[in-house]
C-alpha positions in Angstrom: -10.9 -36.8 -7.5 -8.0 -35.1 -9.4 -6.9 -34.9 -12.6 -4.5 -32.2 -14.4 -5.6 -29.8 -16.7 -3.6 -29.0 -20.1 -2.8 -25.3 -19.9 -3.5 -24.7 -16.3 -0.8 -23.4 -13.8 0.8 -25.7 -11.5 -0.6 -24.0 -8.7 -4.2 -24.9 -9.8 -3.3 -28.3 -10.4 -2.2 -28.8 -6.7 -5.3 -27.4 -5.5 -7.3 -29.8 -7.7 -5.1 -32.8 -6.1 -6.0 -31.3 -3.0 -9.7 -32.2 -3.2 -8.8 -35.9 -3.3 -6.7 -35.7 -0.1 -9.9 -34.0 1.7 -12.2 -35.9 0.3 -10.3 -38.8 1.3 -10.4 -38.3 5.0 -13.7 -37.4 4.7 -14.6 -40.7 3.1 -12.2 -42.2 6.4 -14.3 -39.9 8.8 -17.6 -41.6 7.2 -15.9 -45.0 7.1 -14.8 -44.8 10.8 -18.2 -43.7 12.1 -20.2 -46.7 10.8 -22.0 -45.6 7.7 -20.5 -47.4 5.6 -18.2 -50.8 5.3 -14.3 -50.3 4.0 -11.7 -51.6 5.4 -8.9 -50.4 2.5 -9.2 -46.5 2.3 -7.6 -45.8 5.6 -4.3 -46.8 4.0 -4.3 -44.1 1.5 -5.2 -41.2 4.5 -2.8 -39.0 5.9 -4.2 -38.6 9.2 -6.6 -39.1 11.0 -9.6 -36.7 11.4 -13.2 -36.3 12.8 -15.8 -34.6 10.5 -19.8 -33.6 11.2 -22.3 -35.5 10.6 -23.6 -33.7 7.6 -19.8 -34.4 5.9 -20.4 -38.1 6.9 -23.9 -38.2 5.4 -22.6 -36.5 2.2 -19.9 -38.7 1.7 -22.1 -41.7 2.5 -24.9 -41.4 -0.2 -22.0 -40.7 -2.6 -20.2 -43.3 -2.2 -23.8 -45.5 -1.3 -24.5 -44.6 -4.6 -21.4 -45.4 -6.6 -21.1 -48.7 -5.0 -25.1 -49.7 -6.3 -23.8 -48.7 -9.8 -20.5 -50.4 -9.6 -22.4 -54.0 -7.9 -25.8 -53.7 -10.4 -22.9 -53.6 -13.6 -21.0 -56.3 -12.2 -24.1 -58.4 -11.8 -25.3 -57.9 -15.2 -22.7 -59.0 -17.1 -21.6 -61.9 -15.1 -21.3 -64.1 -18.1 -18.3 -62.4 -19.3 -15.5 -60.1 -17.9 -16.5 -56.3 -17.9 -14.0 -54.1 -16.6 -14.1 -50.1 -14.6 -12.7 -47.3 -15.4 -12.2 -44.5 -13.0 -11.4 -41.2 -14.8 -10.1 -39.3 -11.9 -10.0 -42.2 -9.1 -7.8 -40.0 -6.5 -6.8 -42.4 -3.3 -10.4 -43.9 -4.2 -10.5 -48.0 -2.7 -13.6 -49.2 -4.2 -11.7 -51.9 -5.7 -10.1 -53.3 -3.3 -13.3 -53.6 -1.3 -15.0 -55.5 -4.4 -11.9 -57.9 -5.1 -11.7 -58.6 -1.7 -15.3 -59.5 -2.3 -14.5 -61.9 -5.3 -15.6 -59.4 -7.9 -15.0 -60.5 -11.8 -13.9 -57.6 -13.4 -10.6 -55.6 -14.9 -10.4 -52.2 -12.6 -8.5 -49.4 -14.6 -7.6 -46.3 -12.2 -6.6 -43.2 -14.1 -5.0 -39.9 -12.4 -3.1 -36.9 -12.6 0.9 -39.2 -12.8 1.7 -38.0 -9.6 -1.0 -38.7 -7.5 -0.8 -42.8 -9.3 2.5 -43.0 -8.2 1.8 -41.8 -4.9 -0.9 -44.6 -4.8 1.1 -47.4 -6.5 4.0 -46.7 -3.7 1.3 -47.6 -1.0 -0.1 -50.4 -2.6 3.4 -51.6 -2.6 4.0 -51.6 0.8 0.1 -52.4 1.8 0.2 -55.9 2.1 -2.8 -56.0 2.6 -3.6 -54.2 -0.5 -1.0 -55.6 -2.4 -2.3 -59.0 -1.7 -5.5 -58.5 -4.1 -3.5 -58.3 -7.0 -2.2 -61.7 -7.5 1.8 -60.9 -8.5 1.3 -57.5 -9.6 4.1 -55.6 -11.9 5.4 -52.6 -10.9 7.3 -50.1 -13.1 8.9 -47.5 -10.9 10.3 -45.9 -14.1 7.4 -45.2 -15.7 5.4 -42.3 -15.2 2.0 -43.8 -17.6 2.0 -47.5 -16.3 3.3 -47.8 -13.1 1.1 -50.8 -12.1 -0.3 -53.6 -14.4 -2.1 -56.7 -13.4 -4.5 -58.8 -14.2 -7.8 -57.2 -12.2 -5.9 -54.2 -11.4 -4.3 -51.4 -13.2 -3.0 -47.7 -12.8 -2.8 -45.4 -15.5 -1.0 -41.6 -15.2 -2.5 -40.0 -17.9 -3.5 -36.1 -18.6 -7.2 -36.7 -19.7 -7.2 -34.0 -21.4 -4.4 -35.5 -23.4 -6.7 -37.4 -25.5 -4.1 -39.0 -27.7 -2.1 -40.1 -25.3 -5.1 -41.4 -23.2 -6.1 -43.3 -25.8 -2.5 -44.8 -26.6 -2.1 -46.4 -22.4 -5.8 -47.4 -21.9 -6.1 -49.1 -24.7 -3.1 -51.4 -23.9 -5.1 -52.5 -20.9 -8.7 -52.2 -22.0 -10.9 -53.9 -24.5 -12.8 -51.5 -26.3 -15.1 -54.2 -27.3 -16.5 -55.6 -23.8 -18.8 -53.9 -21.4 -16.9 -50.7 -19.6 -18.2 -48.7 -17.0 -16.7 -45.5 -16.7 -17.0 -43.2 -13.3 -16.6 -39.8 -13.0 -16.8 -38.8 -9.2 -16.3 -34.6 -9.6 -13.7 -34.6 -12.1 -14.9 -33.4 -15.0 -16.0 -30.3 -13.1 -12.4 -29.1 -12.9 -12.0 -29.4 -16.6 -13.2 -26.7 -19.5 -16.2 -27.4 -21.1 -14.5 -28.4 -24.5 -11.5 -30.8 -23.0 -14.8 -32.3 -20.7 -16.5 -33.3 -23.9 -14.4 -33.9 -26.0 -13.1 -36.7 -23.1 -16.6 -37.9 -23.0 -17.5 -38.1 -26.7 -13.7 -40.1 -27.3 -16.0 -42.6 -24.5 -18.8 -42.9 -26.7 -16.6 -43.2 -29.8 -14.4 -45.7 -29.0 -16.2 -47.9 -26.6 -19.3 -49.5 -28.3 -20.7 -50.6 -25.3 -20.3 -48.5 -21.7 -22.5 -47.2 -18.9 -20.7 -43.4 -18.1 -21.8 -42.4 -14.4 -21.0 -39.3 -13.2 -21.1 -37.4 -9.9 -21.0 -33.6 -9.8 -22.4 -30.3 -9.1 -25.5 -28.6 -10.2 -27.8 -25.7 -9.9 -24.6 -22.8 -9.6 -26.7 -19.9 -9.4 -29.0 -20.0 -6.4 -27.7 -19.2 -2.4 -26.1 -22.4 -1.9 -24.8 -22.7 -5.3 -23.2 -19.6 -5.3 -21.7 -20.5 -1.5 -20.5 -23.8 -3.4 -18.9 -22.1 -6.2 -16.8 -19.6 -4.6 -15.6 -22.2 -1.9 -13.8 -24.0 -4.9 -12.7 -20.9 -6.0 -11.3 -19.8 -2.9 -9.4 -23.2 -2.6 -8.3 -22.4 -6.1 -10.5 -25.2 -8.2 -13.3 -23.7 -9.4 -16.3 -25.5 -10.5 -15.3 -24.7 -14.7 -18.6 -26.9 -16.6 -21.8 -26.2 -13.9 -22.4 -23.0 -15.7 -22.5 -24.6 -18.7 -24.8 -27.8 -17.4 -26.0 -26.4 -14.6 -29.5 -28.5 -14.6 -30.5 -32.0 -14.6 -31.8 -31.4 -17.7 -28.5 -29.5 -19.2 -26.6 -33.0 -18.0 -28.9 -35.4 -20.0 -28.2 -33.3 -23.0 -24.5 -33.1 -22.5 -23.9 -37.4 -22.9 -26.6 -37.0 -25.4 -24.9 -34.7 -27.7 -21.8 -36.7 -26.9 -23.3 -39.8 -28.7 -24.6 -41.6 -25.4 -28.1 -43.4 -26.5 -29.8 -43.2 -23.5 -29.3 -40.8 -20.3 -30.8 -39.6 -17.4 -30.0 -37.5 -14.5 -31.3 -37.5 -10.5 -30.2 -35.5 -8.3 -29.0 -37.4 -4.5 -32.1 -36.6 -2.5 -33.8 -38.6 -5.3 -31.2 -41.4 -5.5 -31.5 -41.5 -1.7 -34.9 -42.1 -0.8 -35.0 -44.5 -3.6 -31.8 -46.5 -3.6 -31.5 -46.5 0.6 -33.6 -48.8 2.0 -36.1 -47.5 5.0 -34.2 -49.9 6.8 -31.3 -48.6 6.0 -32.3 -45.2 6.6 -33.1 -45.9 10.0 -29.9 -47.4 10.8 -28.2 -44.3 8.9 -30.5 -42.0 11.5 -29.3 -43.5 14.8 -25.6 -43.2 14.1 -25.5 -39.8 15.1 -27.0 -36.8 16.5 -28.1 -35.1 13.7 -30.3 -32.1 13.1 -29.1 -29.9 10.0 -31.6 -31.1 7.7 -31.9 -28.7 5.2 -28.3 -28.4 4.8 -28.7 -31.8 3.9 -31.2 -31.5 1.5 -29.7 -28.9 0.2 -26.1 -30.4 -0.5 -28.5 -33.3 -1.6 -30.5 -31.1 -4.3 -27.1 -29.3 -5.2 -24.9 -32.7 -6.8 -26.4 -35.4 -9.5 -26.1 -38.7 -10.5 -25.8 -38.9 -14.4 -26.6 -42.5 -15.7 -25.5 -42.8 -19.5 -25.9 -46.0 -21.8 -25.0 -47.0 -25.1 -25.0 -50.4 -26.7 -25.5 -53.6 -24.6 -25.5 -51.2 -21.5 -28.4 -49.5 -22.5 -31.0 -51.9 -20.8 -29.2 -51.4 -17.7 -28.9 -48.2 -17.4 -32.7 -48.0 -17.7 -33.0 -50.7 -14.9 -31.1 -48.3 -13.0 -33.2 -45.6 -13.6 -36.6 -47.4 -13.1 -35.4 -47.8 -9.3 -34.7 -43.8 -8.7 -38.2 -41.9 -9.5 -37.8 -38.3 -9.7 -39.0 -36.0 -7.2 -39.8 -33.0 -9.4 -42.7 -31.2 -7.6 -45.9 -30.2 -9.4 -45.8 -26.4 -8.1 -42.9 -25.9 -10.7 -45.1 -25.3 -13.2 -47.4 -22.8 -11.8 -45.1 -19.8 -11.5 -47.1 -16.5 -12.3 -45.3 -13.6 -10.4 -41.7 -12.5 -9.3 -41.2 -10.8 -6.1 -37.3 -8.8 -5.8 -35.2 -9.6 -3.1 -33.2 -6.7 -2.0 -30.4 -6.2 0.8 -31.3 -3.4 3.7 -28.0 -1.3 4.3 -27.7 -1.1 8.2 -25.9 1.3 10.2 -22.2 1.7 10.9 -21.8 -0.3 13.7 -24.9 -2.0 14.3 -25.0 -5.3 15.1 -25.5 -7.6 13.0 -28.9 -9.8 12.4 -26.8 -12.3 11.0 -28.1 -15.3 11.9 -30.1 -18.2 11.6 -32.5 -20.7 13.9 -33.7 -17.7 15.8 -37.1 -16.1 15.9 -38.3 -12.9 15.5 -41.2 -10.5 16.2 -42.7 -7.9 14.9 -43.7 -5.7 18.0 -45.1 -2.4 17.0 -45.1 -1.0 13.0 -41.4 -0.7 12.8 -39.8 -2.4 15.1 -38.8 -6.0 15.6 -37.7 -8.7 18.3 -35.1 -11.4 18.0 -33.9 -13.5 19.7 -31.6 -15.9 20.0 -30.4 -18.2 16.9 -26.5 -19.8 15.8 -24.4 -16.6 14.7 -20.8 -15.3 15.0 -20.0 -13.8 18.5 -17.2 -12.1 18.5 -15.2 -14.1 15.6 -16.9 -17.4 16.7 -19.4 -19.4 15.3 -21.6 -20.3 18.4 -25.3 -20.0 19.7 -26.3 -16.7 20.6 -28.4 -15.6 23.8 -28.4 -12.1 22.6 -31.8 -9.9 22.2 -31.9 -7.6 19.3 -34.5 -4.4 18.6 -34.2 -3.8 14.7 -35.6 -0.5 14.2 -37.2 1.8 11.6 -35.5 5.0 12.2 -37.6 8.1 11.8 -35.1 9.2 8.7 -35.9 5.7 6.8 -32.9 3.7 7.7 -33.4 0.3 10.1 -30.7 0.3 12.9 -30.0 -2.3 15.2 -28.8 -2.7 18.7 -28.6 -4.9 21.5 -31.9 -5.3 23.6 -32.2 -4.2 27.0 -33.9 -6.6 29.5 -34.5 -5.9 33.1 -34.7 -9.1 35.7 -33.2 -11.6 37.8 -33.2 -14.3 34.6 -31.2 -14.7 31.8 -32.5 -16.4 28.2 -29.7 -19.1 27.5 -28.5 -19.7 24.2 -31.2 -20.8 22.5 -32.0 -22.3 18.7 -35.3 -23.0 16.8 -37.8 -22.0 19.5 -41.0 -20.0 19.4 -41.4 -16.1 20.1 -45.1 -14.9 20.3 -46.7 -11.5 20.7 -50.0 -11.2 23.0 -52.7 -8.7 23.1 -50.7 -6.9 25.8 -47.6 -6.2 23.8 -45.9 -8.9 25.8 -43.7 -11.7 24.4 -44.1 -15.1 25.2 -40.6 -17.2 24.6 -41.1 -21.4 24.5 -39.3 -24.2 23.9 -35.7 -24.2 22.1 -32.6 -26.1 22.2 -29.0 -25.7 23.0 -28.4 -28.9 21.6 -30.5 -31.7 20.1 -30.3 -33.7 23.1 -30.2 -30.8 25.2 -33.8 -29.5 24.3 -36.3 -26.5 26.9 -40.0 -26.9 27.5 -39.5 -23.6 30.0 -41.6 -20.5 28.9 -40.6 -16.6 29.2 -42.6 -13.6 29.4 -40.8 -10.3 28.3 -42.6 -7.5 28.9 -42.4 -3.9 27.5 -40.9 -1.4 30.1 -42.4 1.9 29.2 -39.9 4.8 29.7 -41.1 8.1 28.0 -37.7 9.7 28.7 -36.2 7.2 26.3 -35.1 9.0 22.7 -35.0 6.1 21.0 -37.5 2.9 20.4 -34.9 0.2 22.0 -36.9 0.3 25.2 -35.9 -2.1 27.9 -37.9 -5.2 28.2 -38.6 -7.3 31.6 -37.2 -10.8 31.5 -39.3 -13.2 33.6 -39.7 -16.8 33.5 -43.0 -17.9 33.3 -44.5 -20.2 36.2 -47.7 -22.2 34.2 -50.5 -24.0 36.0 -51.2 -27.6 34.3 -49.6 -30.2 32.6 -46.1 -28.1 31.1 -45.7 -29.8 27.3 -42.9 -32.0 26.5 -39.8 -30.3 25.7 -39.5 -29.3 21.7 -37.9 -27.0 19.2 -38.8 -26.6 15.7 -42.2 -26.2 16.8 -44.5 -23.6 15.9 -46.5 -21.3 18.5 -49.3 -18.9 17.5 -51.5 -16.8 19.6 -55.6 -16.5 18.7 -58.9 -16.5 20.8 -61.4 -19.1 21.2 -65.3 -18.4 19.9 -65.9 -17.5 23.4 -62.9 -14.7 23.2 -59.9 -16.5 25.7 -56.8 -15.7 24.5 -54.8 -18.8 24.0 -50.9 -20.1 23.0 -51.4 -23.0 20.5 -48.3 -24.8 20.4 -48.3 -27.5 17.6 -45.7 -30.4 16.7 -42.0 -29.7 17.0 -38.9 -32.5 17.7 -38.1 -34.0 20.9 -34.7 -34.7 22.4 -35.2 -38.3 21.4 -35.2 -36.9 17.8 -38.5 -38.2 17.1 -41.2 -36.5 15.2 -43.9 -34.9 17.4 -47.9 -34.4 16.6 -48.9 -32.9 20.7 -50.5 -29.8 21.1 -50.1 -27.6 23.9 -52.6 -24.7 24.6 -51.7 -21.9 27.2 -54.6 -19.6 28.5 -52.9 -16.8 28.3 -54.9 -14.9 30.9 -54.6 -17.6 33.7 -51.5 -18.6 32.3 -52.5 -22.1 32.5 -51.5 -25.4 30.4 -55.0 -27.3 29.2 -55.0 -30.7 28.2 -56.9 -30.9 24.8 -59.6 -32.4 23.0 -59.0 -32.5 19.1 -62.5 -33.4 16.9 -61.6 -34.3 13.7 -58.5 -35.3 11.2 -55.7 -34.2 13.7 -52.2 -32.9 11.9 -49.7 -35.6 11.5 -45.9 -35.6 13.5 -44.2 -33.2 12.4 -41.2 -30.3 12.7 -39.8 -27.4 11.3 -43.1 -26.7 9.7 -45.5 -23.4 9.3 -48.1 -22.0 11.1 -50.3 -19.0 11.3 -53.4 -17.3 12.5 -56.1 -16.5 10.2 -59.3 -15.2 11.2 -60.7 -17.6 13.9 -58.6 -20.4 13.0 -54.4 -21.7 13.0 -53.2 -23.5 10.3 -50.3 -25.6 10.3 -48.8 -26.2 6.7 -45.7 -28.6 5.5 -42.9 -29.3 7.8 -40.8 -32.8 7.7 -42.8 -35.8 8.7 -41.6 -38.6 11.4 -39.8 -40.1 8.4 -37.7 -36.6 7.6 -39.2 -36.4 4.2 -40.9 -33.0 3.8 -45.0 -33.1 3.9 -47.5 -31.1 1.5 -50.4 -31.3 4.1 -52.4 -28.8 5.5 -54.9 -28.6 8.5 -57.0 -25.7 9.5 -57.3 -26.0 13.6 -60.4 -24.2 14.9 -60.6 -23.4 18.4 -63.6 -24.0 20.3 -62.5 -23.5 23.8 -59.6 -23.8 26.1 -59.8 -27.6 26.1 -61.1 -28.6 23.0 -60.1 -27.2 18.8 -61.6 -28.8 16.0 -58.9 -29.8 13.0 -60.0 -30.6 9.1 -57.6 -31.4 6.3 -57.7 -29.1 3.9 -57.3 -30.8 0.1 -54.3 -28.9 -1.8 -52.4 -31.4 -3.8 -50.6 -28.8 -5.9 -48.7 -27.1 -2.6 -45.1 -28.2 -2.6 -43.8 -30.9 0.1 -41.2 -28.2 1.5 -40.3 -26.9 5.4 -38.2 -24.2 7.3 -40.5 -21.8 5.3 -40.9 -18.2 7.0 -45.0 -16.9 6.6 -46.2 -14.5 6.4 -50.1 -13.3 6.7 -51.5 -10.1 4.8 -54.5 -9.2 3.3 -56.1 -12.3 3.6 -53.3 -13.8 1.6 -50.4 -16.5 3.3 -47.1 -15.5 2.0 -44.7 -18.9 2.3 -41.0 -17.5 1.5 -38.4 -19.8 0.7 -37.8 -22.7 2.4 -36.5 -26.5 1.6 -37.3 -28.9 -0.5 -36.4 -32.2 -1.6 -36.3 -31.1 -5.3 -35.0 -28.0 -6.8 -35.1 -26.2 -10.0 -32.1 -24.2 -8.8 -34.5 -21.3 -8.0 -35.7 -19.6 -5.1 -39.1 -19.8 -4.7 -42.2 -18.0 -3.0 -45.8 -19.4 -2.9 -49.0 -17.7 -1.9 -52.3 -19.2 -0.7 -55.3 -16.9 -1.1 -57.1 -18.0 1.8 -60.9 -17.3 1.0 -60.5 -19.2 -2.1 -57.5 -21.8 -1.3 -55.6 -20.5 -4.5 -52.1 -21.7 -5.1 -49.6 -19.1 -6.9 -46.1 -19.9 -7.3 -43.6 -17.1 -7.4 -40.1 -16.1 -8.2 -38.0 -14.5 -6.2 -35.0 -12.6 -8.0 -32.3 -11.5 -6.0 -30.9 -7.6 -6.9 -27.1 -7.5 -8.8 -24.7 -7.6 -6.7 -26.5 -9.2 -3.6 -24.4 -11.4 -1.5 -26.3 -14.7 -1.9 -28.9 -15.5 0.1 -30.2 -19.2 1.4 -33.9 -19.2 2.8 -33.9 -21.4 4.8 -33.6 -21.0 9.1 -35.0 -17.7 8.4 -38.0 -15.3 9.7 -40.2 -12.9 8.2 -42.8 -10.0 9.2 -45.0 -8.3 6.8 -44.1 -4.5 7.1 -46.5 -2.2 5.0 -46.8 -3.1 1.5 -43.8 -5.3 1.8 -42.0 -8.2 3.7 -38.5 -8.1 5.4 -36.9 -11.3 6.0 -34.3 -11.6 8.4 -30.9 -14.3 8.9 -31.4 -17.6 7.5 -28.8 -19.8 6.3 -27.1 -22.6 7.4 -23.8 -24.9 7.3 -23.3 -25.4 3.6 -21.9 -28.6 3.8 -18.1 -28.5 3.6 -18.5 -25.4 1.9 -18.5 -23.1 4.6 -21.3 -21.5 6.9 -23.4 -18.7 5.3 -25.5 -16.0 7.4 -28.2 -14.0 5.7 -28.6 -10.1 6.7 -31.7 -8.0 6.6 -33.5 -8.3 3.2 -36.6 -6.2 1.7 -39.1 -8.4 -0.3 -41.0 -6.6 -2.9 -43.3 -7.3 -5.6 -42.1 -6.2 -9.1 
């Protein structure tokens, strides 16, 4: 979308145009790779370009969802001719696509006057765009109205010109039938007061409308602050999400503006409830895909605003009744606030930057990790590396490259499992290089003791491990926890995890870590469901495996307590905790009888970061706050780890790719209690 801003420099006005040309081969990208069905927009692209999968999904559910509102208008008032206005359409071709469908309705596109002449000139010599018209008139010397026809028009208007806005549109609109306006990120780039005063002029002079609107919320946690200085950076910043930066701050901006009835979801709402299972299935085997919560979180982080006045009003609450909000009950219950604080590292360390790695905490102050997607040398890629973070006898925590001793080399691995023994030694399983390119092999690194060494980075030796029994299926995203039977084996419980088929899995694996043997297993009871990405720990006698995203990818609530008996055989009960959030890629941490879940995704937000303990003697749920210290760098918990370190926690890497945004790599991070 673009649209030019009285009072702004040139400069920033290109850089807002620019945002329709991206998004426009984006939306091609999307087109092209089968998500959606549009044969039109490829005329209006520039070139021709391949984007991820999570800029195809992003660009699917928004234009998914724009296309529902525009067809469900359209549909309800088939008895007479409504019409669409697009306030900042860009190289949009929604149009097209629904004349070309037979659609009864006057389409009014308005723009910055340069980009509506760039459109008009390809319309003109598109014919098969130009065909849709029916005898079109073009006016090459006018800079307002350079295209009018019957179902089609194009109107190059400032809109924050509201006088002159109002002088064009309403040559070729009737204030007096039903209008739908769209706002698809426009009004972002506007101030506050031109933004408003645009949408109240709506409400004013149209007596019935439906305004929809696309845009960004929640500014002020990790991603949001990733998101906002990306449009800074690309000189369009984000100018109304501070000042309606909640679903709840939207609904009271249309309100205000003299819009009857309103309501706001955010897109992981709008798509579980407006895609079809079906649909979703289909939308699933397109592509590999496996950055899930930096698709929940683009998801959580942009809104669909329905408002309705006059004879639209019923409709926009049939709209509404299909997309059920997915506010979580834990919101409620928050009680304490923990302060999340960066750790200054050494000049020249290296960096724990990172994120789908694991970590491990191997003696009081000092810590393993391993692998994860980082930068390498000016390059975002998958990292092999081993790191020893340190406590340094002064109080600072250094870091340095591990050294490990062996014929065998860890490849560059993401989302596997790292687990400390009795012996000191570290057990590596499972992983992935890429989703279809997924490890069921299991390491040992063991400690090589060197008492001349003056520092704690001791060497470590590197050997593959060669298991008795059945080996598991391959997996990553799984979780692995050591504990003892009642009759005191040491055993690996592996639980869950994603296969290389993509799918959802609920196997255990146990490894007698003694014999170092594989046991096939016997579960009594209510057995966990499929799932990955979830949390796991060892309390007492007994694992517990909490959350995680189900064979569906929507994030679970459930938690089992797993028991176990012997080698061969665990027992598993359902524990009843309906107030715990539905959330996963959560780092825990156990201490003092108490299971610390930090951060992590889920598919609501209130634009905070969130902590929740679980007092495990008496199953009581506390939600927390996690503040962030001035001046932090922003921080997205999520594909991070954790380790209880005295009376405090340290969380290390996390992050993700923030959808087109840019990716974002936590540090090394002290979590205290205030």
């Amino acid at each position: 979308a673009t649209v030019r801003m009285a009072g702004v420099s040139q400069r920033s006005t290109k850089a807002v145009r620019g945002t329709n040309d991206s998004s426009t081969l984006s939306k091609c990208s999307m087109i092209k790779h089968g998500y959606f069905l549009d044969n039109y927009l490829k005329y209006f692209a520039a070139k021709d370009v391949r984007r991820a999968p999570l800029i195809h999904r992003g660009y699917y559910i928004r234009t998914k969802a724009i296309d529902w509102v525009i067809q469900s208008f359209l549909h309800c008032f088939n008895d007479v001719i409504p019409q669409v206005v697009s306030l900042g359409a860009g190289y949009d071709s929604s149009c097209f696509r629904l004349l070309f469908n037979g659609a009864r309705s006057r389409f009014v596109e308005i723009d910055y006057s340069q980009t509506v002449k760039n459109k008009c000139t390809i319309i003109k010599s598109s014919p098969e765009l130009y065909k849709l018209l029916h005898d079109p008139t073009f006016d090459s010397n006018s800079d307002t109205l350079p295209l009018i026809s019957n179902w089609y028009s194009l109107l190059g208007v400032d809109l924050c010109d509201i006088n002159l806005l109002e002088k064009n549109l309403l040559t070729i609109a009737n204030p007096a039938v039903p209008t739908l306006f769209l706002s698809e990120c426009v009004m972002t780039y506007m101030s506050v007061n031109d933004s408003q005063r645009l949408i109240k002029w709506t409400s004013d002079k149209f007596d019935n409308a439906l305004f929809v609107t696309y845009e960004q919320i929640h500014p002020m946690d990790g991603f949001g602050l990733v998101m906002q200085e990306h449009f800074r950076s690309i000189g369009s910043p984000l100018k109304a999400i501070n000042s309606f930066p909640t679903l709840y701050h939207q609904e009271q901006r249309y309100l205000q503006a003299g819009y009857k009835v309103v309501a706001a979801r955010d897109m992981n709402s709008v798509y579980r409830s407006v895609v079809d299972t079906t649909e979703q299935r289909r939308i699933e085997e397109l592509e590999l895909f496996d950055e899930f919560p930096e698709w929940h979180l683009k998801c959580a982080h942009y809104a669909l605003v329905l408002s309705g006045r006059g004879n639209c009003c019923p409709l926009q609450q049939q709209l509404l009744a299909k997309i059920p909000s997915l506010l979580g009950v834990c919101s409620s219950l928050q009680e304490k606030k923990f302060k999340l604080s960066p750790v200054a590292m050494g000049s020249g360390d290296t960096s724990v930057s990172r994120y789908g790695h694991c970590s491990v905490m191997v003696d009081d102050d000092t810590v393993l990790v391993v692998g994860g997607y980082g930068s390498d040398h000016g390059k975002h890629s998958r990292l092999s590396s081993c790191l020893d973070l340190c406590r340094t006898s002064e109080g600072q925590w250094r870091t340095g490259l591990s050294n490990t001793v062996g014929d065998v080399s860890i490849p560059a691995l993401m989302h596997h499992s790292l687990t400390k023994i009795s012996t000191g030694s570290v057990i590596i399983f499972g992983g992935r290089q890429s989703p279809k390119n997924v490890s069921n092999n299991c390491y040992r690194m063991d400690p090589v003791l060197n008492e001349s060494l003056q520092t704690k980075q001791s060497p470590w030796r590197l050997q593959v491990v060669k298991t008795n029994g059945l080996l598991p299926q391959g997996r990553y995203k799984h979780t692995a926890v050591c504990t003892w039977t009642t009759d005191g084996v040491e055993v690996l419980v592996v639980f869950g995890g994603r296969s290389d088929e993509g799918r959802a899995l609920d196997s255990c694996g146990m490894l007698d870590v003694g014999t170092l043997t594989w046991k096939e297993i016997t579960i009594d009871g209510q057995a966990p469901t499929a799932r990955f990405h979830h949390s796991s720990f060892a309390w007492k006698d007994s694992v517990f495996i909490v959350g995680g995203l189900g064979s569906d990818f929507t994030p679970l609530n459930s938690l089992y307590k797993l028991t176990v008996q012997t080698t061969t055989r665990l027992i598993s009960e359902k524990l009843e905790l309906p107030n715990f959030p539905s959330q996963y890629s959560s780092a825990v941490v156990c201490h003092d009888d108490t299971a610390y879940f930090i951060g992590g995704v889920r598919c609501y937000s209130d634009g905070t970061t969130g902590l929740v303990t679980l007092h495990l003697p008496s199953m009581t749920l506390r939600q927390c706050n996690i503040e962030l210290a001035p001046n932090a760098q922003p921080v997205i918990l999520a594909n991070h780890t954790a380790h209880s370190w005295r009376e405090n926690i340290i969380v290390l890497g996390g992050g993700g790719n923030c959808f087109s945004f840019g990716t974002h790599y936590n540090n090394l991070y002290l979590l205290e209690r205030t």
